[in-house]
VOLOKOL-807139 format. One record per residue (C-alpha): z, x, y; residue number from 1. Coordinates in Angstrom, 2 decimals, always signed. Example, Ala and Ser with C-alpha at 12.3 -4.5 7.8 and 13.67 -1.06 7.14 Angstrom:
// residues 2
@pz: +7.80	px: +12.30	py: -4.50	nr: 1 .
@pz: +7.14	px: +13.67	py: -1.06	nr: 2 .
***
This chain:
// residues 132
@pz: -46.18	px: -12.72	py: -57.88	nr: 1 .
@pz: -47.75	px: -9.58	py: -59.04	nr: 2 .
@pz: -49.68	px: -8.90	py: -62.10	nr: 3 .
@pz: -50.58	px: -5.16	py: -63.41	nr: 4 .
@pz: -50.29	px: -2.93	py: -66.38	nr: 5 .
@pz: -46.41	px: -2.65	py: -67.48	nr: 6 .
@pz: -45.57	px: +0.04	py: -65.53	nr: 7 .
@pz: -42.52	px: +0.18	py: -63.39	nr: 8 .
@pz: -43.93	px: +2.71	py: -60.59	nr: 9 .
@pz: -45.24	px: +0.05	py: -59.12	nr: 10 .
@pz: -42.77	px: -2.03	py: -58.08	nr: 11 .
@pz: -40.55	px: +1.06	py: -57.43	nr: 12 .
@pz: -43.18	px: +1.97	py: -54.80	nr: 13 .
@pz: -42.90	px: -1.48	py: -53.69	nr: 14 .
@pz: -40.00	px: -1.23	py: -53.02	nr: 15 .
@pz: -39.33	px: +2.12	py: -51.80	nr: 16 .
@pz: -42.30	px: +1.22	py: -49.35	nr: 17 .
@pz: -41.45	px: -2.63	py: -48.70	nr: 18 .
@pz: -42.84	px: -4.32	py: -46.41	nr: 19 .
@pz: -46.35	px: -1.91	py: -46.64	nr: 20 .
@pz: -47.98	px: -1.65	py: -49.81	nr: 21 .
@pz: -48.97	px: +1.46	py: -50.16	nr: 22 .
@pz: -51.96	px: +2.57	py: -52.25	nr: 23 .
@pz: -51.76	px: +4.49	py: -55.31	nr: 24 .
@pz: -54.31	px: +6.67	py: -57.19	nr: 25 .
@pz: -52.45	px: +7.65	py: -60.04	nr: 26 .
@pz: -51.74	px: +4.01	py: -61.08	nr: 27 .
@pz: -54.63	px: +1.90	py: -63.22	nr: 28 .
@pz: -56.06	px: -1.00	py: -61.19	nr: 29 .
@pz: -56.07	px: -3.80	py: -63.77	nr: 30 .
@pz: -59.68	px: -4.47	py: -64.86	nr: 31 .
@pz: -60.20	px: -8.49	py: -64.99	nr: 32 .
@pz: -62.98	px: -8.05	py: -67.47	nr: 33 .
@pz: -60.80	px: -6.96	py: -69.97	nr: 34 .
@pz: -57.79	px: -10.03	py: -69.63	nr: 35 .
@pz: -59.07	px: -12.38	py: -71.85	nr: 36 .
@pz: -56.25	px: -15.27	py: -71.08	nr: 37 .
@pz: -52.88	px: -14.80	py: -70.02	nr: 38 .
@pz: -49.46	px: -16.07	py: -72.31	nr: 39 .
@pz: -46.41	px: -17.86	py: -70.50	nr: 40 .
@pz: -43.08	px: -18.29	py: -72.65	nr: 41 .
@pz: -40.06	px: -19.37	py: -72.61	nr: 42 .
@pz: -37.11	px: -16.42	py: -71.62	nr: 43 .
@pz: -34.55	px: -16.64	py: -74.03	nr: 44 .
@pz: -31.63	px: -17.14	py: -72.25	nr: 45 .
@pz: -28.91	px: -16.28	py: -75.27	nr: 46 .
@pz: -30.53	px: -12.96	py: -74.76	nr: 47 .
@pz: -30.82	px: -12.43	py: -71.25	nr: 48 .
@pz: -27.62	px: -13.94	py: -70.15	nr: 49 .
@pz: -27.87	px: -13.44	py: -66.36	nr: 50 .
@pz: -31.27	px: -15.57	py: -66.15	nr: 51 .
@pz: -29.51	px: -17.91	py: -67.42	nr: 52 .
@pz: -26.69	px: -18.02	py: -65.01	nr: 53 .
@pz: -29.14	px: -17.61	py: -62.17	nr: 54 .
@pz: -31.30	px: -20.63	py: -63.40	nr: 55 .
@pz: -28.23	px: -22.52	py: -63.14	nr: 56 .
@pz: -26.98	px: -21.27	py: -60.12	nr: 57 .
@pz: -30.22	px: -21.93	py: -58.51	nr: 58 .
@pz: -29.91	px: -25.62	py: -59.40	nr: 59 .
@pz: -26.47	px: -26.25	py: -58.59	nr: 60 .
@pz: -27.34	px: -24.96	py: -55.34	nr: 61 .
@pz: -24.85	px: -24.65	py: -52.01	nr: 62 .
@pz: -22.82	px: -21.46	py: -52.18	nr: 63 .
@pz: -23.09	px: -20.92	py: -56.29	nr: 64 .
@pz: -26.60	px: -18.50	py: -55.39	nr: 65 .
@pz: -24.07	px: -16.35	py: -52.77	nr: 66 .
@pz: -21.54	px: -16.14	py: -55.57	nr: 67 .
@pz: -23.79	px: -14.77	py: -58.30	nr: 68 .
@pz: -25.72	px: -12.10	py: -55.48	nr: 69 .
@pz: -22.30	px: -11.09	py: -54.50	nr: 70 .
@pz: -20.70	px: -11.36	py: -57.88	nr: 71 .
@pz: -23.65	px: -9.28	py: -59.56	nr: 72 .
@pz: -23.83	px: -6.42	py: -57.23	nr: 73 .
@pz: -20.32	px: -5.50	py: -58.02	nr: 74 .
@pz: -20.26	px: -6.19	py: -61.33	nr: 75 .
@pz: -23.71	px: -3.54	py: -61.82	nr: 76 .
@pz: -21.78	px: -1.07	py: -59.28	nr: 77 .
@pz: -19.01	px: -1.22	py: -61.83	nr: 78 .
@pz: -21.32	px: -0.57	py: -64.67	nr: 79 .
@pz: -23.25	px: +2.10	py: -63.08	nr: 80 .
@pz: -19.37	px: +3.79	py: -61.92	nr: 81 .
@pz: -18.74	px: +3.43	py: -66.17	nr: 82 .
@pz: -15.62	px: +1.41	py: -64.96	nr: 83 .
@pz: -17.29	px: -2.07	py: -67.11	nr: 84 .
@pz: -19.52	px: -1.83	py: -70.50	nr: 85 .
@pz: -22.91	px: -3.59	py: -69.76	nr: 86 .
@pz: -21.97	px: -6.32	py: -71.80	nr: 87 .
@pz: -19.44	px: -7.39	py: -69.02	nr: 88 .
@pz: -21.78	px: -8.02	py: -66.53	nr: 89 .
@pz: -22.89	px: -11.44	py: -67.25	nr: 90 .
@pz: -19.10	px: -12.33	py: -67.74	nr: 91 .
@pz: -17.58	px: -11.09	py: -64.62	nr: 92 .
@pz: -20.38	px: -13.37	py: -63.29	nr: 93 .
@pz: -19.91	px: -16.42	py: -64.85	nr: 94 .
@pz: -15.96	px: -15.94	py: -64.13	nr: 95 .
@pz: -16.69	px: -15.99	py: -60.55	nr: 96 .
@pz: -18.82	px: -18.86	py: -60.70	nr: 97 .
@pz: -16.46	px: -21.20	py: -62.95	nr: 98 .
@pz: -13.46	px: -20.33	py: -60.58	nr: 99 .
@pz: -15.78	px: -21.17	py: -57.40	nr: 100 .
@pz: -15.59	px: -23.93	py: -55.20	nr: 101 .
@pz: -19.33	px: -24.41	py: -54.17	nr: 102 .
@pz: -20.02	px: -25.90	py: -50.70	nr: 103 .
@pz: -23.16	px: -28.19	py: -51.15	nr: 104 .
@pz: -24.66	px: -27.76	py: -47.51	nr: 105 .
@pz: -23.15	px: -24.39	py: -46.39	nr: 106 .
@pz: -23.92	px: -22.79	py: -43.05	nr: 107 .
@pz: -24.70	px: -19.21	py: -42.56	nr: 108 .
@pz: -20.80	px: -18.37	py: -42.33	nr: 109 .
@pz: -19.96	px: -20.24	py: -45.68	nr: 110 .
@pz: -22.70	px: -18.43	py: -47.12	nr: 111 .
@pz: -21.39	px: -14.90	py: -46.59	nr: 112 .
@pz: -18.18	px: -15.92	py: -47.12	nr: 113 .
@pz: -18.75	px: -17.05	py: -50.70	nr: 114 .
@pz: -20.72	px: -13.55	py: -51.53	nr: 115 .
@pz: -17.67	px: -12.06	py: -50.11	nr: 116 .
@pz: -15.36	px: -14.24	py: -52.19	nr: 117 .
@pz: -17.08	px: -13.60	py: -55.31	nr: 118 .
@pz: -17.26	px: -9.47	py: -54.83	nr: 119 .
@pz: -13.44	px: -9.63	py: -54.34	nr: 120 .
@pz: -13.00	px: -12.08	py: -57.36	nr: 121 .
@pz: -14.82	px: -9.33	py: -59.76	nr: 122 .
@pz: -12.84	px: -6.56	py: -58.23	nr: 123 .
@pz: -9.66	px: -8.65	py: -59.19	nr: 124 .
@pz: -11.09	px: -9.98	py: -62.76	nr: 125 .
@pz: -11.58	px: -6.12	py: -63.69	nr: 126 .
@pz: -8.50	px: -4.83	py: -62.22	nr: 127 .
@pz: -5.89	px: -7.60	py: -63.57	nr: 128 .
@pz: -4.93	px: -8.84	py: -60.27	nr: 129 .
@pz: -6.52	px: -12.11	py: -60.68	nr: 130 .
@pz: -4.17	px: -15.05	py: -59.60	nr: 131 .
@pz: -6.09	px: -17.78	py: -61.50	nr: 132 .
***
């Protein structure tokens, strides 16, 4: 976890700079003295759609976390490409997982295969070549 003034150069340096964490001058340390307590709520997951399909991913477990990493990052690449409207996203998603057949105990193999799966299953949901 990391906690810090909203500002997203941070974790773009992170990342950028992953594993090292690199230090920055230009960014405001957070001064403790000043956080009086801390506030934890509940997302809400009408609005953020995609938590919501990750929570549940997450619990059903096997190959349904594959499916929504593989199913995601074609779904955004489709976005990004102006090919989907952002709105689509969290559809194409939960297409790919209703039409999955999780493995509960999957080895490494089973576990690419179903991100595999699920990228071809949004390229054939947004090009109309989808069999089911």
């Amino acid at each position: 976890a990391q906690l810090s003034y909203p500002d997203m150069r941070l974790p773009i340096q992170y990342a950028l700079s992953y594993p090292e964490r690199l230090p920055n001058p230009q960014l405001p340390r957070l001064d403790w003295s000043c956080i009086s307590n801390l506030t934890f709520e509940q997302p809400d997951l009408d609005t953020f759609p995609c938590l919501k399909l990750a929570i549940e991913a997450g619990r059903k477990g096997g190959t349904c976390p594959a499916v929504l990493c593989g199913a995601d990052e074609v779904a955004v690449e489709l976005f990004l490409a102006r090919r989907i409207k952002f709105i689509d996203i969290a559809n194409l998603i939960k297409q790919a997982l209703e039409q999955h057949q999780s493995i509960p105990y999957p080895t490494l193999d089973e576990i690419i295969a179903a991100d595999a799966w699920a990228r071809e299953k949004v390229l054939q949901l947004t090009t109309g070549d989808n069999p089911c």
